[in-house]
C-alpha positions in Angstrom: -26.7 -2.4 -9.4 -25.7 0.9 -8.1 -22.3 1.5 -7.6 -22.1 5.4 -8.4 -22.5 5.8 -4.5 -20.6 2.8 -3.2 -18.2 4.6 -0.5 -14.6 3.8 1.0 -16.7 3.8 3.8 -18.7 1.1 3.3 -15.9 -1.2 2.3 -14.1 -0.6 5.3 -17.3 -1.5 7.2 -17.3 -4.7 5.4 -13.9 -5.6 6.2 -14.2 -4.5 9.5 -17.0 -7.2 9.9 -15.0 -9.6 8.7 -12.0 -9.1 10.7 -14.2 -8.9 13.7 -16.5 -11.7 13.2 -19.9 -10.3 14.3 -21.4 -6.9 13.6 -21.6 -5.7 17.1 -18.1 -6.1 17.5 -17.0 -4.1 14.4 -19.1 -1.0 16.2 -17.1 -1.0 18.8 -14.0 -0.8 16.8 -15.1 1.8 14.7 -16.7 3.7 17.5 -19.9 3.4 15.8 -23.5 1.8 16.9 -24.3 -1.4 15.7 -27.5 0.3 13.4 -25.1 2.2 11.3 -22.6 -0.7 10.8 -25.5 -3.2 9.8 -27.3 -0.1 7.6 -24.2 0.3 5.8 -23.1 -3.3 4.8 -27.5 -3.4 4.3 -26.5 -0.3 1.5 -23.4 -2.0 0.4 -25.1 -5.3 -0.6 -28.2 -3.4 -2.5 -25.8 -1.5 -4.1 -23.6 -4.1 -5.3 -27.2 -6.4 -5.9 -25.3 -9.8 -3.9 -26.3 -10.6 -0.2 -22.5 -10.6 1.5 -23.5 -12.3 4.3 -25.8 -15.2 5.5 -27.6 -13.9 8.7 -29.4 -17.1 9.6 -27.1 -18.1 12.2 -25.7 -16.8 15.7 -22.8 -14.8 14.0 -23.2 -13.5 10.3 -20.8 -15.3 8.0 -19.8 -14.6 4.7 -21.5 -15.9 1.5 -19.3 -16.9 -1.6 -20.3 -13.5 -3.4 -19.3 -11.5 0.2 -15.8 -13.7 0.2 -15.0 -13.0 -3.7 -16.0 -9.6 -2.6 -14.2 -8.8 0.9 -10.7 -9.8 -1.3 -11.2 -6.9 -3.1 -12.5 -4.7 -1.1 -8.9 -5.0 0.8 -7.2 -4.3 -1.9 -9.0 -1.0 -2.7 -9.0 0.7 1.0 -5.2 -0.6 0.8 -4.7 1.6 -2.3 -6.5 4.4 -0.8 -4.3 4.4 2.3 -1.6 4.2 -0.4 -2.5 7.1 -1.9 -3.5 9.0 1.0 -0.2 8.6 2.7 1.9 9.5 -0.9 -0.6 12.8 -0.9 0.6 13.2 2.8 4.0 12.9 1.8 4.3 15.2 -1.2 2.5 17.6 0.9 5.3 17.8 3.5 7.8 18.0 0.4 8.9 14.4 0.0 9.9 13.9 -3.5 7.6 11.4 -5.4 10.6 9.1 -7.2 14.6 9.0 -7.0 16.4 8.3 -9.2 20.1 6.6 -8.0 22.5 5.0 -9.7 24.8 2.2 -7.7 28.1 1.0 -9.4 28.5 -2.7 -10.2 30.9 -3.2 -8.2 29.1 -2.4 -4.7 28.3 -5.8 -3.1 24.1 -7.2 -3.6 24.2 -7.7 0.2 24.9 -4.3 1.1 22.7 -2.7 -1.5 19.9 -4.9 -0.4 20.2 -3.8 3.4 19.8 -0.3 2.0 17.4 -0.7 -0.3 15.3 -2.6 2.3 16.0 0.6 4.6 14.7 3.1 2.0 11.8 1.8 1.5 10.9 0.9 5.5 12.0 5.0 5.9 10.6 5.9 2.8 7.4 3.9 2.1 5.8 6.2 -0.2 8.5 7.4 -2.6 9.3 4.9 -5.6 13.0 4.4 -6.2 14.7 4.0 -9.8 17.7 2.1 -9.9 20.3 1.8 -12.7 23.5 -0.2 -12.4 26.4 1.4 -14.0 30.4 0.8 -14.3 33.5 2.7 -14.5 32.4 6.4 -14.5 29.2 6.2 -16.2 28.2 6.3 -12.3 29.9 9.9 -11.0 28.6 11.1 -14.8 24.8 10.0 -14.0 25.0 12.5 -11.5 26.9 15.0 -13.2 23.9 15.0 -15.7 21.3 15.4 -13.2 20.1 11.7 -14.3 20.3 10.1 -10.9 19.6 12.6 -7.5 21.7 9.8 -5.4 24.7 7.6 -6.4 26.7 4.5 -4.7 30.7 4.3 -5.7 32.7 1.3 -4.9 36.1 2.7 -4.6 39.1 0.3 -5.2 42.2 1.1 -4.2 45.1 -0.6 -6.0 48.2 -1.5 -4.2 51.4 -1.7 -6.7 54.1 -4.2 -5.3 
């Protein structure tokens, strides 16, 4: 087995293939001729020693080793896009993590919505959330512990 020279490249070839069904047709989606996609899953299965797929019929479909496999090969080009797109991000001055600090009393609902908002806006930048009463909320901020905060102002009505 040699995996010093297994490639990103190679793996997306694979799931390519897979996604595509034949080898022909995951060329044409990578702009590619059909040599270089069947060279490089060829490469892929010395490298990793397991055949990937069974050839013998009309289409090439995957052996129990090339299943096992393809699963994580999609996780590993998923992480790569990951950390391709946080690198992207940082580089046009996103920050990495924020910190914010929401008061109890802000309603789940609404903090949800945003939350779910933040992250579709904000896909690469992890968020660290503390809940926090009374003032320990405003004072977060005053100590530079959380960058963003969420008050729930009451106002009290004396009759």
């Amino acid at each position: 087995m040699n995996i010093e020279r297994l490639s990103l490249d190679q793996l997306r070839v694979l799931v390519t293939t897979v996604e595509e069904g034949s080898f022909s047709a995951a060329a044409r989606r990578l702009r590619r001729v059909q040599s270089a996609v069947t060279y490089a899953i060829q490469q892929l299965e010395q490298q990793l020693g397991v055949p990937l797929f069974d050839r013998s019929g009309y289409r090439p479909v995957l052996t129990p080793a090339g299943q096992s496999i393809v699963e994580d090969a999609r996780v590993i080009l998923a992480r790569s896009d990951r950390l391709l797109a946080k690198a992207g991000a940082l580089t046009a001055g996103l920050e990495s993590t924020v910190s914010l600090t929401v008061d109890v009393l802000v309603p789940f609902e609404a903090l949800a919505g945003i939350l779910c908002e933040f992250d579709t806006a904000f896909p690469t930048v992890s968020l660290r959330l503390q809940v926090e009463a009374l003032g320990a909320v405003a004072q977060h901020l005053y100590d530079g512990v959380a960058e963003l905060a969420v008050l729930c102002m009451l106002t009290l009505t004396v009759i």
